[in-house]
C-alpha positions in Angstrom: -28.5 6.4 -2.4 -26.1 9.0 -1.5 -27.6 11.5 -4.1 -30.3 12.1 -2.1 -28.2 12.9 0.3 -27.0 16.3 1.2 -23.3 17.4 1.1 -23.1 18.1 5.1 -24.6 14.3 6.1 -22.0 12.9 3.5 -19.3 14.6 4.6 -20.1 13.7 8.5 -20.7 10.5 8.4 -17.0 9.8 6.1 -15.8 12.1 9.0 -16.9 9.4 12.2 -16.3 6.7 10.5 -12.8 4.8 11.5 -10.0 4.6 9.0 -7.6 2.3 11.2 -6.4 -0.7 9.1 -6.3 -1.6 5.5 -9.6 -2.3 4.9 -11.3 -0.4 2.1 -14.8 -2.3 2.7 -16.1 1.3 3.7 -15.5 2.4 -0.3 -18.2 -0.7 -1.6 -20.7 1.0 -3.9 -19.0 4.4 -3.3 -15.5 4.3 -5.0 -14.2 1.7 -7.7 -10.6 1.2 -8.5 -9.5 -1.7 -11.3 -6.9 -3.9 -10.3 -3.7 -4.8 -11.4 -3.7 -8.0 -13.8 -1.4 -9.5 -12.0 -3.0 -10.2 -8.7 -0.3 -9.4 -5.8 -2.3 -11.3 -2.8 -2.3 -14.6 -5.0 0.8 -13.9 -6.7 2.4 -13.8 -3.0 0.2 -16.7 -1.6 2.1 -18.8 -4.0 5.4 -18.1 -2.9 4.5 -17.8 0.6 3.5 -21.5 0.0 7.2 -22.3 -0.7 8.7 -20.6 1.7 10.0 -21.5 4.9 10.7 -18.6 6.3 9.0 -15.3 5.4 8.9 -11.4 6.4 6.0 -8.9 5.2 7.0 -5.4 6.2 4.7 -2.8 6.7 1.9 -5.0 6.8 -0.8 -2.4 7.9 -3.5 -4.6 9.8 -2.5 -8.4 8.0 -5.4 -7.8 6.2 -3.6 -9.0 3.4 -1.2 -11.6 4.9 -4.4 -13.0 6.6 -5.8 -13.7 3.3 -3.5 -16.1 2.4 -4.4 -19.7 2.4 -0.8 -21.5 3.5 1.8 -19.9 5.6 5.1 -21.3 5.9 6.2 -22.4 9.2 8.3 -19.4 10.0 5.7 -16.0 9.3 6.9 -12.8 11.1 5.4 -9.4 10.0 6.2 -5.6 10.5 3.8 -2.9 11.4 4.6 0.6 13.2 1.5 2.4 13.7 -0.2 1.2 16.9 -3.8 0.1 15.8 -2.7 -1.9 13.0 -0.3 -3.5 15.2 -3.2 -4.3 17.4 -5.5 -5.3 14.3 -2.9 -7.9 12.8 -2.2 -9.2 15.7 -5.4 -10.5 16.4 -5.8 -11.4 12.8 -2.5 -13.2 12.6 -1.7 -14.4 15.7 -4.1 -17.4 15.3 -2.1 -18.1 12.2 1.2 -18.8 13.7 2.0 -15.4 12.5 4.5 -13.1 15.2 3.7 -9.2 15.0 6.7 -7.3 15.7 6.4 -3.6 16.4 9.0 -1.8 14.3 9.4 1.8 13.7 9.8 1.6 9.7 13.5 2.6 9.8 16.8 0.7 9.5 17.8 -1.6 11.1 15.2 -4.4 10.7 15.2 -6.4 14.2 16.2 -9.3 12.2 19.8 -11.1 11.8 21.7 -11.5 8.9 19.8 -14.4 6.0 16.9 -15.0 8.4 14.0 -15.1 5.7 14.0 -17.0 2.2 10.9 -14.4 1.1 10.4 -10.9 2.2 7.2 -9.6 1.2 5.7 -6.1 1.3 2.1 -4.4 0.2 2.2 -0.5 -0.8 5.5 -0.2 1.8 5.8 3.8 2.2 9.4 3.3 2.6 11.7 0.6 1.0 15.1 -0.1 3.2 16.8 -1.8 0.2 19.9 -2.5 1.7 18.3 -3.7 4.6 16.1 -6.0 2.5 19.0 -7.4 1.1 20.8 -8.3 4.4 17.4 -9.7 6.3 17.6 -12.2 2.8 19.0 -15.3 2.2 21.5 -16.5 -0.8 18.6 -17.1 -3.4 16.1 -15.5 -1.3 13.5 -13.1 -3.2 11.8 -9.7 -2.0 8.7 -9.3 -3.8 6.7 -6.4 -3.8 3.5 -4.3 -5.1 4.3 -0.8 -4.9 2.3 2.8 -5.2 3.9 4.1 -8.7 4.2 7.7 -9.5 1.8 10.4 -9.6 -0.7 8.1 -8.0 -4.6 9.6 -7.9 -2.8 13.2 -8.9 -5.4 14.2 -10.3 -7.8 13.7 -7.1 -4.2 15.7 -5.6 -4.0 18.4 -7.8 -7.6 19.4 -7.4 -6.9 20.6 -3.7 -3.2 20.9 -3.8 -2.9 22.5 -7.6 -0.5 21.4 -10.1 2.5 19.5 -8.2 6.1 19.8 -10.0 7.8 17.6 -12.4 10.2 15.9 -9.5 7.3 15.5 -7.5 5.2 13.4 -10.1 7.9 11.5 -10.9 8.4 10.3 -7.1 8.1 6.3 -6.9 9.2 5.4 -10.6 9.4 1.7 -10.9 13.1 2.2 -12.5 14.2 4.1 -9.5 13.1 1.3 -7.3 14.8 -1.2 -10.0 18.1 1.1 -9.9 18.2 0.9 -6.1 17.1 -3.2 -5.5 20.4 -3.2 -7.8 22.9 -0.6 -5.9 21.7 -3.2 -3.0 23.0 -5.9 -4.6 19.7 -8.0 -5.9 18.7 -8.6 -9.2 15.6 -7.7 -10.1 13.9 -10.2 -12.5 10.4 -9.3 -12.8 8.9 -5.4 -13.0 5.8 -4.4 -14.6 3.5 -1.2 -14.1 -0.2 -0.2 -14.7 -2.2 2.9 -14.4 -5.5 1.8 -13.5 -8.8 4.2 -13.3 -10.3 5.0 -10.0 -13.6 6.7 -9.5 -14.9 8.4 -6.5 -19.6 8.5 -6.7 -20.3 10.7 -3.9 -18.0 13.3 -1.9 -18.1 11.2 1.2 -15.7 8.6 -0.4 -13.1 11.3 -1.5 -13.1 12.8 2.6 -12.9 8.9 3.6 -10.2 8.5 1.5 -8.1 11.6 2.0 -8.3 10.8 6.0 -7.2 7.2 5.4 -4.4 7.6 2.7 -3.0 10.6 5.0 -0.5 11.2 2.6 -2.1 12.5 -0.6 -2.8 15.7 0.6 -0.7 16.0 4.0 -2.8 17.6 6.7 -5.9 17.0 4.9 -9.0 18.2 7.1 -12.6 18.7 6.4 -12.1 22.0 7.7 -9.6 23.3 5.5 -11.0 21.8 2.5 -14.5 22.4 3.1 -15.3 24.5 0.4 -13.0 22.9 -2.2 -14.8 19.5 -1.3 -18.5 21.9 -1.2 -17.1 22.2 -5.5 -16.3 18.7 -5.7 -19.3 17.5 -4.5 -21.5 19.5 -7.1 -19.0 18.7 -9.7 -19.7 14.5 -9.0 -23.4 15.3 -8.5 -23.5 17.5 -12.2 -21.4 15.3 -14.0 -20.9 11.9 -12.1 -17.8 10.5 -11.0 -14.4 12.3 -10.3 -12.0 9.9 -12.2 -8.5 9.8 -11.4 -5.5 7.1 -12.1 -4.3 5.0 -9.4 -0.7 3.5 -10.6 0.8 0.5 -9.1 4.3 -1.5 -10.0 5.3 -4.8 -8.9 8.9 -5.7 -8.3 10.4 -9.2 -7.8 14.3 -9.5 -6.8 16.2 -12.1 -6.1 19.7 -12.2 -3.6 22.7 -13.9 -5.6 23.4 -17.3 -4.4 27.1 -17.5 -3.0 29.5 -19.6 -5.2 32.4 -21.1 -3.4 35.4 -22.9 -4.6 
């Protein structure tokens, strides 16, 4: 149990441990987070089913992807950060899957209409327009996507309170706004805050090295007595509970009319 563990072994053994991929096995019995009702890996194994031609961007290590029970004969995915390129190539490879190393920035190494589905988990960065042109006439981009002032309050705690513009980052009506300056309709978007709780302060320093971008630069180090509070905090009066908030977005390309 890690309450009979002492701050120092929790905090060193989240520090050694290796946070490359997508897997969040680590967190079992340690962190709990609901999920969103509407099940994005077998909401997208559905349509990947149909496909014939598909693209998941930013696929991290195909953890995901790989989970999927039928591919469609054409699968390419996207990843830019080295080790996950590595990981989902082993994972996907034996698919039929191609790993392309891209760099997360326009333009996709892809011609004009060359996928009927384009796919993305959490992307960090949506190229909208790009999205659209990588899409076919009737093809559909569909998406689950960090919402706004995700885990803030797991944020604030070491970074204090954040400003307005800054919690509002990720809104599921800017994303609708910009799928729509790109020229797709967007024809399904929902949203949920969902509660996450950390048990032990080995799973907050886990977490903070592996989602690098909650509190940029995050280090053991420089945290070490803010994290020294938050462990007695969770050990005094259990679980630090924060809000994780996803949004899914569906969008379809118009289909050309001639004549």
């Amino acid at each position: 149990m890690s309450g009979s563990r002492s701050f120092e072994e929790l905090v060193a053994e989240a520090e050694a441990v290796s946070v490359e991929g997508w897997d969040f096995s680590w967190l079992e019995g340690r962190a709990t987070e609901e999920r969103p009702s509407w099940g994005y890996q077998r909401a997208m194994a559905e349509r990947l089913a149909r496909a014939s031609a598909a693209l998941d961007i930013q696929t991290g290590g195909g953890e995901v992807l790989a989970g999927v029970a039928e591919l469609p004969p054409l699968m390419v995915a996207t990843e830019s950060w080295p080790p996950n390129i590595a990981k989902a190539t082993a994972l996907l490879h034996p698919r039929g899957a191609v790993v392309v190393a891209d760099a997360d920035e326009p333009p996709l190494p892809f011609g004009d209409a060359a996928f009927d589905l384009v796919t993305s988990r959490h992307p960090v960065t949506v190229w909208w327009s790009e999205i659209a042109r990588v899409l076919r006439p009737g093809g559909t981009y569909f998406s689950q996507q960090v919402g706004p002032a995700s885990v803030f309050e797991l944020v604030e705690y070491f970074l204090g309170p954040q400003p307005a513009d800054v919690r509002r980052a990720r809104h599921p009506e800017d994303a609708r706004r910009a799928a729509q300056e790109a020229g797709l309709e967007v024809v399904d978007l929902r949203a949920e805050s969902l509660r996450t709780e950390f048990h032990d302060i080995g799973a907050v320093v886990y977490f903070l090295r592996k989602v690098v971008w909650m509190v940029p630069g995050f280090t053991v180090g420089t945290y070490r007595e803010r994290l020294r509070e938050l462990d007695e905090l969770i050990r005094g009066a259990g679980p630090f509970v924060a809000h994780t908030t996803r949004f899914l977005i569906e969008a379809r390309k118009a289909v050309r009319r001639t004549g």
